[in-house]
C-alpha positions as CSV (number, residue, x, y, z in Angstrom):
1,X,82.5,108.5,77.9
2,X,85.6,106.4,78.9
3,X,85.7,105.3,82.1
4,X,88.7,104.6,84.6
5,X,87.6,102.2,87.4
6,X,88.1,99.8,90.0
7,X,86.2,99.4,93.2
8,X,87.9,100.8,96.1
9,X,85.8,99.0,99.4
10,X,86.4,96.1,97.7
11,X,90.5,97.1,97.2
12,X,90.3,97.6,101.1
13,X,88.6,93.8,101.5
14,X,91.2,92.3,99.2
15,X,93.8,94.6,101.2
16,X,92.6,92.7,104.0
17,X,92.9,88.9,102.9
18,X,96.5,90.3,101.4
19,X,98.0,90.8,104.6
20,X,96.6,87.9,107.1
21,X,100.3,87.2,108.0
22,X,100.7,91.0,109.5
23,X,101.0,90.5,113.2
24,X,98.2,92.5,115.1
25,X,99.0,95.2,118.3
26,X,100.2,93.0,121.5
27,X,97.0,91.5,122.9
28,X,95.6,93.8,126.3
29,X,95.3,91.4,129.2
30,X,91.8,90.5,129.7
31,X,91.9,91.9,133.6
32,X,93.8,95.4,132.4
33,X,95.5,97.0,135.3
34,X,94.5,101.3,135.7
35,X,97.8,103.3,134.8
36,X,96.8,105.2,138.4
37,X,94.8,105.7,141.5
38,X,93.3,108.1,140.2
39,X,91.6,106.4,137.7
40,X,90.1,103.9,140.2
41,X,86.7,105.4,139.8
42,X,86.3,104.7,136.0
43,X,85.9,101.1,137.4
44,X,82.5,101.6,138.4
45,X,81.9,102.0,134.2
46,X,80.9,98.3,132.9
47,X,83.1,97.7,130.4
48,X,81.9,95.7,127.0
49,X,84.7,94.0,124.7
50,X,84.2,95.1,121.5
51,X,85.7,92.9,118.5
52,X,88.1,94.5,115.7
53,X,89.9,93.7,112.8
54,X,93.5,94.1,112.3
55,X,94.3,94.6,109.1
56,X,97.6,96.0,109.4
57,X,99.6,96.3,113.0
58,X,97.8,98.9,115.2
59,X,100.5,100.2,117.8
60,X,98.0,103.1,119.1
61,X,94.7,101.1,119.9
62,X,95.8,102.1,123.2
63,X,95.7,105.5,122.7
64,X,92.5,105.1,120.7
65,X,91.0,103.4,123.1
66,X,91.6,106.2,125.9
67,X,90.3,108.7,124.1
68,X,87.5,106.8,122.9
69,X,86.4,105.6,126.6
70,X,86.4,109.8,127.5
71,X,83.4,110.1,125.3
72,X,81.8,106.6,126.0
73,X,82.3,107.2,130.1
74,X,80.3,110.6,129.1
75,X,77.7,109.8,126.7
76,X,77.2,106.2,126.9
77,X,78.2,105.6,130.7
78,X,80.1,102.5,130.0
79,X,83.8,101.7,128.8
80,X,84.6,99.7,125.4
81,X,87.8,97.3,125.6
82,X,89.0,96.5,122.1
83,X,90.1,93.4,121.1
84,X,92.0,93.2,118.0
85,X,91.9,90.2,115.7
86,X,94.0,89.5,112.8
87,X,92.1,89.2,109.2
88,X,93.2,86.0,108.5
89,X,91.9,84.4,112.4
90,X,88.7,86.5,111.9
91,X,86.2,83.4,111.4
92,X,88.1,81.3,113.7
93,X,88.3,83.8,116.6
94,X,84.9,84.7,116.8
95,X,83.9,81.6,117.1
96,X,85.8,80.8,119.7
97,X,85.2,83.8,121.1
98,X,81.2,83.9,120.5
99,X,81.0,80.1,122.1
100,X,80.8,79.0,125.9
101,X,80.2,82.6,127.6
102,X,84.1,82.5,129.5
103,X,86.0,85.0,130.3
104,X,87.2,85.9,126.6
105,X,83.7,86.2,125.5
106,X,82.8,89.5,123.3
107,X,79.7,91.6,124.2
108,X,80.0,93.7,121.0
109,X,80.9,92.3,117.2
110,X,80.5,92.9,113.6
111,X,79.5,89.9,111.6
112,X,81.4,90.6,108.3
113,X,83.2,87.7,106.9
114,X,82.3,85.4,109.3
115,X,78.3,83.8,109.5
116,X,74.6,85.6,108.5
117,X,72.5,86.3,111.1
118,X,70.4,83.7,110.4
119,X,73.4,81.2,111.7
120,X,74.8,83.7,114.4
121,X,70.6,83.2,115.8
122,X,70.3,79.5,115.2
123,X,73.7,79.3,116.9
124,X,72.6,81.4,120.2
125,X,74.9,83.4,119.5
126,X,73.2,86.9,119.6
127,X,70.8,88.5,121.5
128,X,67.3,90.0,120.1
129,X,67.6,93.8,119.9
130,X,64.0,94.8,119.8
131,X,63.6,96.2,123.7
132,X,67.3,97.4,123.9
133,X,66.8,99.7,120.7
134,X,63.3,101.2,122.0
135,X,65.0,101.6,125.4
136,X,68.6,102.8,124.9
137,X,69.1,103.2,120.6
138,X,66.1,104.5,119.3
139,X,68.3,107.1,118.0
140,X,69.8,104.5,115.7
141,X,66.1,103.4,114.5
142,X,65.9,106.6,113.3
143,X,68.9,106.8,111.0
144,X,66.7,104.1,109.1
145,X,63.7,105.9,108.1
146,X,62.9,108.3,104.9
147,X,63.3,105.3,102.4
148,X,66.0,103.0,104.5
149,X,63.3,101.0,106.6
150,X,64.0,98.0,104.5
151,X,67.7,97.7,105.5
152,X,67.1,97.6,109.2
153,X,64.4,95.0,108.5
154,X,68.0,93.3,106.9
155,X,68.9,92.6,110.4
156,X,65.8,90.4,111.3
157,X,64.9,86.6,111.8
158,X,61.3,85.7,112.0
159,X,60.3,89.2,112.8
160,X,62.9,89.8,115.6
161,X,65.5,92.3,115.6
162,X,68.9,90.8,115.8
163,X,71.4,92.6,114.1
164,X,72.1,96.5,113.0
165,X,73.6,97.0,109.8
166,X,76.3,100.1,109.1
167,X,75.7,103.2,108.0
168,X,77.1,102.7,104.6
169,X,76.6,101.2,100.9
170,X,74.2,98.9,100.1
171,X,73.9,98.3,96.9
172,X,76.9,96.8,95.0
173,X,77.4,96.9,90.6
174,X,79.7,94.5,88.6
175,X,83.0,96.0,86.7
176,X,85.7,95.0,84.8
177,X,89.0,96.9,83.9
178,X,92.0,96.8,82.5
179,X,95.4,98.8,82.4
180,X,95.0,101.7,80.2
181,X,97.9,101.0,78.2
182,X,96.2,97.7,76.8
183,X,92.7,99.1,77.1
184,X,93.8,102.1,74.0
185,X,95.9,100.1,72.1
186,X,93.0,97.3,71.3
187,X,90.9,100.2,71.0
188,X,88.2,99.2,73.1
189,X,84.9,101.6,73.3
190,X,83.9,101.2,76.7
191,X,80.5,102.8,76.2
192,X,79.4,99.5,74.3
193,X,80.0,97.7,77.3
194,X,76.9,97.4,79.2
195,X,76.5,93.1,80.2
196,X,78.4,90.3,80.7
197,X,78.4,89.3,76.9
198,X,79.6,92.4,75.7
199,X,82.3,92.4,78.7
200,X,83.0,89.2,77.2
201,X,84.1,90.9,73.9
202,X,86.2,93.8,75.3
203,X,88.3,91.2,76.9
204,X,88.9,89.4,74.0
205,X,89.6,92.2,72.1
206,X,91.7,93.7,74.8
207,X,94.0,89.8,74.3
208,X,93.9,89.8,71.0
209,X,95.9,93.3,70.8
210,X,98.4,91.6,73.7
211,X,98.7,88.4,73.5
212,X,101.5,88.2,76.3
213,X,99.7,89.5,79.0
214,X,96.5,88.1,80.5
215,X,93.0,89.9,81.6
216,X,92.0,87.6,84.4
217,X,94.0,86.8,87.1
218,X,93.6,83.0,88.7
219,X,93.0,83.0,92.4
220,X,91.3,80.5,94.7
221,X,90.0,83.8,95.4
222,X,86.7,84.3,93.6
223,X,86.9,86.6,90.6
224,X,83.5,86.8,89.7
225,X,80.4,87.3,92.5
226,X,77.2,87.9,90.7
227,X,76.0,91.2,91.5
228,X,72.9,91.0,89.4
229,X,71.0,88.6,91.1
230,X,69.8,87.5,94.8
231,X,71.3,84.7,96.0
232,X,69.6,85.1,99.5
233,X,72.5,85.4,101.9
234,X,74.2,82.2,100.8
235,X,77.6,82.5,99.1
236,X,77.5,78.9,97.7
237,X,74.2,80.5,95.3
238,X,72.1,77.5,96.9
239,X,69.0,78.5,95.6
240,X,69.2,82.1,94.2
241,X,66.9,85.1,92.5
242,X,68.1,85.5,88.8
243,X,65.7,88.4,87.9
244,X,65.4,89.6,91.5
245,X,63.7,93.2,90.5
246,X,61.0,91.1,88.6
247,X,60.9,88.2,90.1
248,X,60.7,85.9,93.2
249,X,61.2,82.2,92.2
250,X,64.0,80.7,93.4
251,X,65.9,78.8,91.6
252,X,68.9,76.7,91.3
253,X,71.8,78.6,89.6
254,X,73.8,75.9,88.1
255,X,71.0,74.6,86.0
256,X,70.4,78.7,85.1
257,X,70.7,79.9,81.7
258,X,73.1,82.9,83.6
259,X,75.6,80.2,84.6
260,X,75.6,78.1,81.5
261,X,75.8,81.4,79.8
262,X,79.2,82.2,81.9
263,X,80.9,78.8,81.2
264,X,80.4,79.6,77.7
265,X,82.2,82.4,78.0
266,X,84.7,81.0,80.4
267,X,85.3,78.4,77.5
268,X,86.2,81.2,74.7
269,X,88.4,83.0,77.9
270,X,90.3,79.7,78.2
271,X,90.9,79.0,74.6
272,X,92.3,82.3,74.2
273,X,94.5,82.5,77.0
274,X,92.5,85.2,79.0
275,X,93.7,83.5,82.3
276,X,96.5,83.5,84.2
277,X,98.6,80.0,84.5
278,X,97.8,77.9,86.8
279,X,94.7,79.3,88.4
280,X,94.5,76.9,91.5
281,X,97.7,77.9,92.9
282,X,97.7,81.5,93.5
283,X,96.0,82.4,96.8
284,X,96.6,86.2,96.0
285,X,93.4,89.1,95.6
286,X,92.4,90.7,92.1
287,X,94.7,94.1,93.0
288,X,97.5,92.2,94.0
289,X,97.4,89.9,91.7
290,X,97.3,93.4,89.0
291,X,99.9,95.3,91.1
292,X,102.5,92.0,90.6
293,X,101.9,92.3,86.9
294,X,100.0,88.6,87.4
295,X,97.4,89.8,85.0
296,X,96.7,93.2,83.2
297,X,93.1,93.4,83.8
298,X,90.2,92.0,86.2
299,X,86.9,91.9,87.3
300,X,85.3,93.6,90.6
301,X,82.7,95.4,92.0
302,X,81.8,98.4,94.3
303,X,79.1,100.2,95.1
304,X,79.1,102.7,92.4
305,X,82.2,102.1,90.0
306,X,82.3,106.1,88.6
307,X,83.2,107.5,92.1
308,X,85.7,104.4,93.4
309,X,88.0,105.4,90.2
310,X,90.1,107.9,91.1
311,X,90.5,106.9,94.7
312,X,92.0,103.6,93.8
313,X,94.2,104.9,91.0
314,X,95.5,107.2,93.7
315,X,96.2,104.8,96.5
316,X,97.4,102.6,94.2
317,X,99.4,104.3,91.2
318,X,97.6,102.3,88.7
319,X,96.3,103.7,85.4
320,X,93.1,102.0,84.6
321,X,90.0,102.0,82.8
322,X,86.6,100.3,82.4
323,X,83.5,100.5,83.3
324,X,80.2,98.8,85.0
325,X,79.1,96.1,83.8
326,X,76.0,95.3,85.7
327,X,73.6,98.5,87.1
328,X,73.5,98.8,90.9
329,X,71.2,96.2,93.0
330,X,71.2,95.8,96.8
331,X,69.9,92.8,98.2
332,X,69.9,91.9,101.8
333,X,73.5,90.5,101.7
334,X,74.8,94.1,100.5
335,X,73.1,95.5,103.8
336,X,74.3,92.6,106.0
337,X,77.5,92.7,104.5
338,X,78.6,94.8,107.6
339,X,76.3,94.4,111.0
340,X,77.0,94.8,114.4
341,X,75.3,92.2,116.9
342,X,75.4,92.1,120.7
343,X,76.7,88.9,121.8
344,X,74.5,86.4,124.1
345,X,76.8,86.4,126.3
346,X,77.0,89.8,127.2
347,X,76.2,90.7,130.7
348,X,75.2,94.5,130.5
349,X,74.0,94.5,127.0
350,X,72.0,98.4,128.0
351,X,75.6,99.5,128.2
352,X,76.8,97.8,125.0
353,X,73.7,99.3,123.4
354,X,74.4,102.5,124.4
355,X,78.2,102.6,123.1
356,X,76.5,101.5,119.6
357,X,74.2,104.6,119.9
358,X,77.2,107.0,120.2
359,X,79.2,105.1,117.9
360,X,76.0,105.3,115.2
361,X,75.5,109.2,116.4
362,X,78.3,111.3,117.6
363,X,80.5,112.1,115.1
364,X,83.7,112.5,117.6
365,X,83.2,109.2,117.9
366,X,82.6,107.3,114.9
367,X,86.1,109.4,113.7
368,X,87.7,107.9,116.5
369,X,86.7,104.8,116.3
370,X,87.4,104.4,112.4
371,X,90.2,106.5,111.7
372,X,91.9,107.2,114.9
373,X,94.0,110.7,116.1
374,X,94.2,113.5,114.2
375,X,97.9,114.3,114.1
376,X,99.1,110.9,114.8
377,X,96.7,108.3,112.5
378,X,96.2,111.3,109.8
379,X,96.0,115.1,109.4
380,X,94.0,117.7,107.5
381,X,94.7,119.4,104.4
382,X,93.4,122.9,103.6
383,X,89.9,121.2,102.6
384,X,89.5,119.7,105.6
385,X,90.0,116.2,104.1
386,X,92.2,113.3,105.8
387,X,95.7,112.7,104.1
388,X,98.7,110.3,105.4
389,X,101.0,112.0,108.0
390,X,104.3,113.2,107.1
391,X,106.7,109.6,106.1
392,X,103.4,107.7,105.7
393,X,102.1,106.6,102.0
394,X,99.3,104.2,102.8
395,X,97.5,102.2,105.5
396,X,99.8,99.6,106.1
397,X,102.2,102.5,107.6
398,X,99.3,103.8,110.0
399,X,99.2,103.2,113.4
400,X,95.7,102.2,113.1
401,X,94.7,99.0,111.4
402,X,91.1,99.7,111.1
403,X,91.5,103.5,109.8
404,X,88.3,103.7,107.3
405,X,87.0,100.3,107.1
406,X,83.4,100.4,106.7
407,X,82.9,97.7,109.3
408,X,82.6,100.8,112.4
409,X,78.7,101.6,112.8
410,X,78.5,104.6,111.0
411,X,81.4,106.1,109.0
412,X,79.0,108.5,107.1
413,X,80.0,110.6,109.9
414,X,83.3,110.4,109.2
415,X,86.1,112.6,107.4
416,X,86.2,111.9,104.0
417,X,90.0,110.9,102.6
418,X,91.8,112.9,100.2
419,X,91.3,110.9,97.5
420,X,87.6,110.5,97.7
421,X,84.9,113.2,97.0
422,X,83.9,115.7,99.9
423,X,80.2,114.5,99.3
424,X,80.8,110.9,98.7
425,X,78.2,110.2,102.3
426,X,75.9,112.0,100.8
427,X,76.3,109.8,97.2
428,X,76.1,106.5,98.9
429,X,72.9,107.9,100.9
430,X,71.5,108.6,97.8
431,X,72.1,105.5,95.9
432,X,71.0,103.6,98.9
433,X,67.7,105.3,98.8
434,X,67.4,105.4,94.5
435,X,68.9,102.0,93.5
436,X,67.2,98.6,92.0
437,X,66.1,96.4,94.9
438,X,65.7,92.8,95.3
439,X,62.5,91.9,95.6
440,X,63.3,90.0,98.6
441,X,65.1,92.8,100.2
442,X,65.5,92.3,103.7
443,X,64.6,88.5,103.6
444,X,66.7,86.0,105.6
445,X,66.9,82.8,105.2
446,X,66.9,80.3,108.0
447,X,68.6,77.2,107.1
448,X,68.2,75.3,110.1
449,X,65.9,72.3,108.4
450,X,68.4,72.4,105.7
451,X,71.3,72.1,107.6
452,X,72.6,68.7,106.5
453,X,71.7,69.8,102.9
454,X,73.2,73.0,103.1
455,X,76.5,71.0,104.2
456,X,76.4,68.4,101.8
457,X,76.3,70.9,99.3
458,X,78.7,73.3,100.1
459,X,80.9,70.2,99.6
460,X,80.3,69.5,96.0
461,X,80.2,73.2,95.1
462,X,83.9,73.7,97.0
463,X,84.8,70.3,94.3
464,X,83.3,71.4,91.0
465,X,83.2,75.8,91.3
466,X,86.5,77.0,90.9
467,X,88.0,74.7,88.7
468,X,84.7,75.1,85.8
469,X,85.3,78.8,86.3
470,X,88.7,78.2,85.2
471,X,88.3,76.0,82.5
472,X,90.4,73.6,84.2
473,X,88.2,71.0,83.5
474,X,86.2,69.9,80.5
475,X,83.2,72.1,81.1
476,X,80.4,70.1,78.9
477,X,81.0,66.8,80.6
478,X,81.5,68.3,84.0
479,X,78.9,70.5,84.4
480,X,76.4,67.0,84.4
481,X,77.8,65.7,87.3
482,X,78.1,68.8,89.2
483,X,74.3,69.3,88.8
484,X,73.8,65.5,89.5
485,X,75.9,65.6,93.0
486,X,74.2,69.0,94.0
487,X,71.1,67.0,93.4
488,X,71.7,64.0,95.1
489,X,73.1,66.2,97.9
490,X,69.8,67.9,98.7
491,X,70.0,70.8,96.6
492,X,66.3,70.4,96.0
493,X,65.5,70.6,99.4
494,X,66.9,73.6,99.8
495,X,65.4,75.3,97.2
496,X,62.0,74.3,98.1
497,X,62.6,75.3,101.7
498,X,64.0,78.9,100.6
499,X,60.9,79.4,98.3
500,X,58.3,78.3,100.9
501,X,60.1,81.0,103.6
502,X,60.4,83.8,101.0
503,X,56.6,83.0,99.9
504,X,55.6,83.6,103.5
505,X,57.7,86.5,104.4
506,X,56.4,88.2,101.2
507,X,52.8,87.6,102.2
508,X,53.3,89.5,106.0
509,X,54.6,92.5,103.6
């Protein structure tokens, strides 16, 4: 059966990255000033500085905030004060913010886009959860049982608790798609498109019936992540499981029969004009880059590519089909993807506990918290689902920045949107609980012996990646001394250390 699709979490993400010019809600003085007198006693509440990202402009965090702090002053006794920081300063900010222990440290923060948990421990950065979640949050340990232990363990280095993923997806599948228009008139059977290589053919074929338009956008943006295999928390694929559901040998991806596979397919791509021109120069996302008319088609991926169909055809307009091309696999960086982390500076981290327990339990809350005021952020339809207030079309016109993004603790709790099914929780539960697993599920890697090597490497990949997934270079003499730099670079090294740690972290299982 034909299949429309396009990943919507991973719409939002490139949502995000779109709009890092957007100018965030006017910064709340560190020392805020009580409206009255008579809120003088809500002083005696510690309050923890909780980190969010600003997508779009967020005029009511105030208002948020208020209510928010009613419930926290109640069922958490403590006050949250959120600090909102723009998309494109995430990284930046949080280290800044995460370093030195002043006055602008954060006490709470989600990790996403910024380090693993490995770095954020080897850093000092975060404190060890273990005795806070047996003494204030042991109702969040408990969201993580009946076949969901291994994603808390997600959070751990060397045993120790130190991070708490969210209550969402974690499993991710590979897609491509294309505008339907194209898609019908090459004729393309989707159904016979179950792997890379036949993929492959369905974009060719989708060319070869329009040969003015192009089926893969070029973006210093990456528009192909491997879903299919482990690459053990390191987005440079530094030493990476290629058959993660059978096996647990790490090894180095470049030299893999997976990526010489791709650059032979990246060779047809570029002989037949499957990319856009001039690849290295557009800075925009794979949905932008379709909504512009950049390219007619693109790769993605999303945690189950059936179900994110129709809600990004209907926040977007777009009339597309495709279908998965990889099946479903979570691995620890699908479950650390989004974790929240108490910072080491934190000075009453029982309190900032406590706020992540509501946040993680009370469904007021995690609403709140991820979508805002009913009548002002959104509103109901007859079926109980969220839909934009009257003169508003999309998120960029809320008055919440963060409405819906899966970084909040738990948004399982949550409202569902109009455009997404009334059970889609329940789904994502499910598939979290029924999908492939990496072997090494719930391994982290700690690179600190590796550091230098990790470094030196990261170099020559950020030199040779992009442009030999482009084409932009000759691949078969290139491809030689890319492997030859990553070797001289340490690559080795790391590979050896990641196999020794996995070895040992699968013989305490």
């Amino acid at each position: 059966m034909k299949k429309r699709i396009i990943a919507s979490l991973l719409a939002l993400s490139m949502a995000a990255a779109l709009f890092t010019g957007c100018s965030s809600s006017e910064k709340k003085a560190d020392d805020k000033q009580k409206a009255t007198e008579g809120q003088a006693a809500d002083e005696d509440y510690p309050v923890i500085k909780m980190a969010y990202s600003v997508v779009f402009p967020s005029p009511d965090e105030e208002a948020i905030e208020e209510e928010l702090n009613k419930i926290l002053r109640e069922k958490a006794h403590a006050e949250v004060d959120l600090v909102g920081i723009e998309f494109g300063n995430w990284a930046t900010q949080l280290n800044l913010m995460l370093t030195g222990g002043g006055d602008d440290s954060l006490d709470l923060f989600n990790s996403f886009w910024y380090t693993s948990v490995s770095n954020l421990v080897a850093n000092g950065q975060v404190m060890e959860l273990d005795g806070l979640l047996e003494s204030e949050g042991s109702e969040i340990t408990d969201l993580f049982a009946d076949g969901m232990e291994q994603y808390l363990k997600c959070g751990e280095v060397n045993g120790k608790q130190y991070g708490i993923p969210c209550m969402y997806s974690y499993c991710t599948e590979n897609l491509y798609y294309a505008r339907t228009e194209d898609a019908q008139k090459a004729k393309v059977d989707w159904s016979k498109v179950t792997d890379i290589d036949s993929m492959s053919d369905a974009i060719l074929q989708i060319k070869a019936a329009n040969p003015d338009s192009y089926y893969i956008p070029g973006s210093t943006e990456a528009y192909w992540v491997p879903k299919s295999i482990d690459y053990l928390g390191d987005t440079n694929y530094l030493g990476v499981l290629t058959n993660p559901t059978e096996s647990t040998k790490v090894e180095n991806f470049y030299e893999s029969e997976y990526f010489k596979n791709w650059l032979g397919h990246v060779k047809e791509w570029k002989e037949a004009g499957v990319f856009s021109p001039d690849p290295l120069s557009n800075s925009n996302a794979s949905l932008m880059n379709l909504l512009m008319g950049v390219a007619n088609g693109t790769t993605g991926y999303g945690w189950d590519a059936e179900v994110s169909m129709e809600a990004t055809i209907a926040q977007n307009n777009l009339e597309l089909e495709g279908t998965k091309v990889t099946d479903a696999l979570s691995t620890t960086s699908d479950a650390t993807t989004y974790m929240w982390h108490i910072s080491s500076f934190c000075k009453e981290p029982e309190a900032a506990m406590r706020i992540l327990k509501v946040l993680y339990t009370d469904p007021e809350a995690a609403q709140l918290a991820a979508n805002g005021i009913e009548g002002l952020d959104y509103e109901l339809n007859e079926d109980g689902q969220m839909v934009y207030p009257e003169g508003k079309s999309g998120m960029s016109d809320l008055g919440w920045a963060a409405a819906s993004m899966a970084y909040w603790p738990n948004v399982m709790l949550c409202k569902t949107w109009y455009y997404e099914p009334e059970d889609i929780y329940d789904q994502m539960l499910e598939k979290n609980k029924t999908c492939d697993k990496s072997l090494a599920l719930g391994f982290t890697f700690d690179s600190t012996k590796v550091a230098d090597q990790m470094t030196a490497c990261a170099n020559v990949v950020a030199q040779y990646y992009t442009p030999l997934m482009y084409g932009e270079v000759d691949i078969e003499s290139t491809l030689p001394k890319f492997q030859a730099d990553l070797k001289n670079a340490g690559i080795d090294e790391i590979i050896a250390e990641k196999q020794a740690q996995l070895d040992a972290w699968l013989a305490e299982q």
